[in-house]
N, C-alpha and C positions, 0 to 999 in steps of 0.2 A: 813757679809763677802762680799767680793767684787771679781774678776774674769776680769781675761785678759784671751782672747784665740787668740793665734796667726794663722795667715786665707793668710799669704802671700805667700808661697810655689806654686812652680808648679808640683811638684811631679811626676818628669820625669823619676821615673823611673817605674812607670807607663802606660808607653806609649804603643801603641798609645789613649789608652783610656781616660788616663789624658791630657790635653796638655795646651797649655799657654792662652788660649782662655778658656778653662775650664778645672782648676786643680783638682785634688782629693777631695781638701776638699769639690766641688760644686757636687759631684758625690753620687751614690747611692751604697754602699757598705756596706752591703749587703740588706738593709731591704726597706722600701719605703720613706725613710726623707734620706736626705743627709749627710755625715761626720759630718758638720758643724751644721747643725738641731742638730743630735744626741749629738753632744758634747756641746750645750746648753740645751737641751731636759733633760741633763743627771745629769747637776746641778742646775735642775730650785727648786725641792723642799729645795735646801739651799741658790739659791743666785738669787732674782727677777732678769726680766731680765733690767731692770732702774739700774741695778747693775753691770754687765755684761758688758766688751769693748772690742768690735772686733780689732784688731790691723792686718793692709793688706797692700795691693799698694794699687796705687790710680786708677790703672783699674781694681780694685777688690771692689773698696765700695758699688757701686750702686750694684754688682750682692749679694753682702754678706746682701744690705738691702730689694734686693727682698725676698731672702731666709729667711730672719728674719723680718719680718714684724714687731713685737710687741717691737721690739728692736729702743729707740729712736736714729735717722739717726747721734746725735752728738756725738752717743755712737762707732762710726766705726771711728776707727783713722787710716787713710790713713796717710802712709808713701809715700813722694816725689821721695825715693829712699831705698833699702834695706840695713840696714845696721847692721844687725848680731840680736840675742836674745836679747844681754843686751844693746842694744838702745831701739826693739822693748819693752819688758817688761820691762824697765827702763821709758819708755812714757808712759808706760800706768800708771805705781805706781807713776807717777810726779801729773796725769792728777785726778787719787784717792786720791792722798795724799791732791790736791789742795779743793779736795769735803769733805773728812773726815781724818785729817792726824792722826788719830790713827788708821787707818782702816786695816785689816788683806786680804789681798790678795792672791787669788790661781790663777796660770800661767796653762794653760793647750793650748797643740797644738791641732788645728780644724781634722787632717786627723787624731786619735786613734781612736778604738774600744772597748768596754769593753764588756766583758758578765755578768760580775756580778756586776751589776751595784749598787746593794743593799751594798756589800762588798766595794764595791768603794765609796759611799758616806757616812758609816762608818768610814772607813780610813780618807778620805778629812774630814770629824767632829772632831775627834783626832787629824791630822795633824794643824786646826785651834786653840785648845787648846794648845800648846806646842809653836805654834808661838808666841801665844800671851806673851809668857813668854821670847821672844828673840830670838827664834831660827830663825834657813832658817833650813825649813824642805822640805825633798822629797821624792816620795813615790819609793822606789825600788821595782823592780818585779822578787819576786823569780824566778832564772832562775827552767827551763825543761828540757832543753839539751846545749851544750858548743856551744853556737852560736858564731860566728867571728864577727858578723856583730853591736853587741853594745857595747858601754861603759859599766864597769861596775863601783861599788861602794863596798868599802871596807865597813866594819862597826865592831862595838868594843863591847861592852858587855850592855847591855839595860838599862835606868833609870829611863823608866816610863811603864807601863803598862795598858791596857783598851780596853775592848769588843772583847780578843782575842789578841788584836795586841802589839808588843812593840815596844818602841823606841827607837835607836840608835843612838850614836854618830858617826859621820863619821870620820873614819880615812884617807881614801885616795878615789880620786875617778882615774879610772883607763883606760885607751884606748882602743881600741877595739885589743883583745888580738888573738896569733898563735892558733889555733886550742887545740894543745898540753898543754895550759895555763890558755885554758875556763875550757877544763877536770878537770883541778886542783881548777881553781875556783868554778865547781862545787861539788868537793869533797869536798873540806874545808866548806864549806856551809854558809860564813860568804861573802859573793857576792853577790851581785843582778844587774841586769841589770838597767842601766839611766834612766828612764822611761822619762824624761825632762818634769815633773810634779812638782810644787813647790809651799809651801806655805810658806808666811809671811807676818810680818809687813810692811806696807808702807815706814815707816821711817828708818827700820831696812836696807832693800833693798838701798834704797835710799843712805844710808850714806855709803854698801860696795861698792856701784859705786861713791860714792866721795872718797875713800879710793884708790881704785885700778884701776879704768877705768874714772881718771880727768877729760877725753876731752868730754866723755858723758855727766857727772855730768853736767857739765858746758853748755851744751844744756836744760837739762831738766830744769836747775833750772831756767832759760829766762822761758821755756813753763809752765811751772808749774804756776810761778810769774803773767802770764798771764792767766792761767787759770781758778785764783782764782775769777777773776771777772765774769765769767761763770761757776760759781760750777762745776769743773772740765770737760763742755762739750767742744768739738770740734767745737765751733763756729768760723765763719771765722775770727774772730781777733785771735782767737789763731793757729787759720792754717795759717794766714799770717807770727806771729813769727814761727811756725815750719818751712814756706819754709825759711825763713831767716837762722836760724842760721843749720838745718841740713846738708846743704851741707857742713858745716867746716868740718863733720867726714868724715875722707875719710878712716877707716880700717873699715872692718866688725869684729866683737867682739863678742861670744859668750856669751851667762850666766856662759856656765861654765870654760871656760878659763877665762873667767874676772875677774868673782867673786868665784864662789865654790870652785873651785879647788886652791884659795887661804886666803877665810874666813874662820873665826872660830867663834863656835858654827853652826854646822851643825850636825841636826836629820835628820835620815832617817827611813824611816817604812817601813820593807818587808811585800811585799802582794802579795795573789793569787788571781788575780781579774777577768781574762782570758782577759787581757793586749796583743791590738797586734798594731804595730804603721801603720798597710798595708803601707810596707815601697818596698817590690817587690812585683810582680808578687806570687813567692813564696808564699809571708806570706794574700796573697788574696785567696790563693786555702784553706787555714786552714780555712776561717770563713764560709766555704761550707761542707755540710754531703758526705763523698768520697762512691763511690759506691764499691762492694765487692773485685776491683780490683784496690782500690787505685784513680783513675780518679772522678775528679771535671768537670761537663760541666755545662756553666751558661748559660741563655738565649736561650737554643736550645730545642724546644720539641724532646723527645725520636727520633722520627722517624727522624727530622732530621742529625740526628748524628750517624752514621755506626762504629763498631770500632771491627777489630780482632786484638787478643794478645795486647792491649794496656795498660799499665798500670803506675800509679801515674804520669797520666798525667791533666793538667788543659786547659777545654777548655770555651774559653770565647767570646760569638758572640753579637753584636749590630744588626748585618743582619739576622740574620735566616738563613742563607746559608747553603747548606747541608754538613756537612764537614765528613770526613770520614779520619781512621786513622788505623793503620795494622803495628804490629810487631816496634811500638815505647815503652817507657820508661820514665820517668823523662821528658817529655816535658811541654813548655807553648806555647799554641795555641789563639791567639787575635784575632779576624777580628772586625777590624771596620771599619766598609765600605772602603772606596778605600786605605787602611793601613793593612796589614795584618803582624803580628808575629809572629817568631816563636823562639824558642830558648831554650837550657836546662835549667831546675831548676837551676844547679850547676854553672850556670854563669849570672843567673838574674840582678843581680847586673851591667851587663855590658847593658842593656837596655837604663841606663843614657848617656852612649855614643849616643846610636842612637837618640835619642829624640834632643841631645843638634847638632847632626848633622843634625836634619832636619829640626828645626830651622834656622841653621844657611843657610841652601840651601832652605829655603822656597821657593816655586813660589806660 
């Protein structure tokens, strides 16, 4: 089996911690290897990493080849320009098909987390058998409570079973739903959240983007063509064709608006895996042990940190700086050095504003 991880994102809503100079996936959250370590670290004993293709920008190659040393430099496919999921992982299953074209590929993004990581590469073995049989399979993740903030995925009655898990046909995959709709999708129990985990055939892939997303098709099949003379690596005659013909796309294109949510034959596999995409601020206080009143503090010894009546609050320092906190709630607390956050839980999600505003006002 073979492995795309996508490593392009700047994950702003992370800020100020993440930024465009170093996005989440190059960060330490929460252990001592980074995002990106971890999500190669995690499927090394199924997929060597001469197997493995980073797919990024192109001011993202050299840092993603510091970080992965063992990873051959022709295996990081710099993209010229971004141009949605199903170009990113559409380049990578062009550049695998060109090296093995009956080869089984799994898509995984560089910024998740797993805790059970045992259970997860369980699942990803299953997920590989069922591919091999035609499917586009993805792994769903049992929801825990009616979150607003994912896609979900319908699913219909099982047709395979093993080691625990089964598999499902996909009936619909779903938008990120009213509060009042996740409720329901968690009662009905037949829902899981996108986890935007995927495995399949090269060719299988490959053909529902000649089916439904033409204008990519027609890029990969030039790269691919070219690729073959370099067993699928990124040598510069085939980064010569990619700057050529990538600039024709000019939409960004999802995996799953392109393809999913209009192919057939889609399994999906609900798993409990402790699946979390550190997609806020928010979902970054859960991968910390909270103390008896709810509050997460990272980086600050005891003594630097004062706090009356505070509670399920997250504090997060790069300075050590004494911070002190009295009669808050539901907060998130950043300092990083000369950038300091603040902001409720309950509106995390609005951090991507800030990030994309200070960008745009850099000095």
């Amino acid at each position: 089996m073979y492995a795309s991880i996508l490593a392009g994102g700047s994950g702003t809503r992370l800020w100020p911690l993440s930024t465009k100079a170093s996005p989440k996936q190059f960060l330490r959250l929460p252990g001592p290897n980074t995002l990106l370590q971890e999500t190669v670290e995690r499927v090394a004993p199924q997929i060597p990493v001469d197997q493995v293709y980073v797919v990024t920008s192109w001011e993202y190659r050299d840092p993603v080849s510091r970080q992965l040393p063992a990873m051959p430099y022709t295996n990081i496919i710099a993209e010229p320009v971004g141009r949605g999921t199903a170009a990113s992982i559409g380049l990578a299953a062009a550049l695998i098909a060109a090296r093995d074209p009956e080869a089984v590929m799994a898509s995984f993004h560089s910024d998740h987390a797993i805790a059970d990581v045992r259970g997860f590469r369980t699942a990803i073995s299953f997920a590989e058998k069922i591919a091999k049989q035609g499917y586009l399979v993805t792994l769903g993740i049992q929801p825990t409570y009616p979150e607003t903030g994912y896609g979900y995925i319908r699913f219909g009655a099982p047709f395979m079973r093993a080691n625990g898990l089964a598999a499902h046909l996909v009936e619909a995959f779903v938008e990120k739903p009213r509060r009042l709709v996740a409720e329901e999708y968690l009662r009905l129990g037949n829902y899981v959240w996108n986890s935007g985990i995927f495995i399949w055939r090269v060719d299988r892939i490959l053909e529902e983007l000649r089916s439904y997303v033409p204008t990519v098709a027609d890029a990969l099949d030039e790269i691919g063509a070219a690729a073959k003379d370099s067993d699928g690596r990124m040598t510069p005659e085939v980064e010569q064709v990619m700057m050529s013909v990538w600039p024709r796309l000019q939409e960004n294109i999802t995996i799953d608006t392109g393809v999913m949510e209009r192919a057939q034959r889609i399994a999906v596999l609900p798993v409990s895996v402790g699946w979390n995409d550190i997609g806020t601020w928010t979902s970054v206080a859960t991968l910390f042990e909270p103390d008896e009143f709810g509050n997460v503090t990272v980086g600050l010894a005891p003594e630097r940190h004062f706090e009356v009546r505070t509670n399920d609050t997250l504090i997060y320092s790069t300075t050590g700086r004494v911070i002190t906190t009295a009669g808050v709630e539901g907060l998130i607390i950043v300092d990083a050095g000369d950038q300091l956050l603040i902001c409720s839980k309950e509106h995390a999600q609005l951090v991507k504003e800030i990030a994309e505003h200070m960008q745009r006002h850099e000095r």
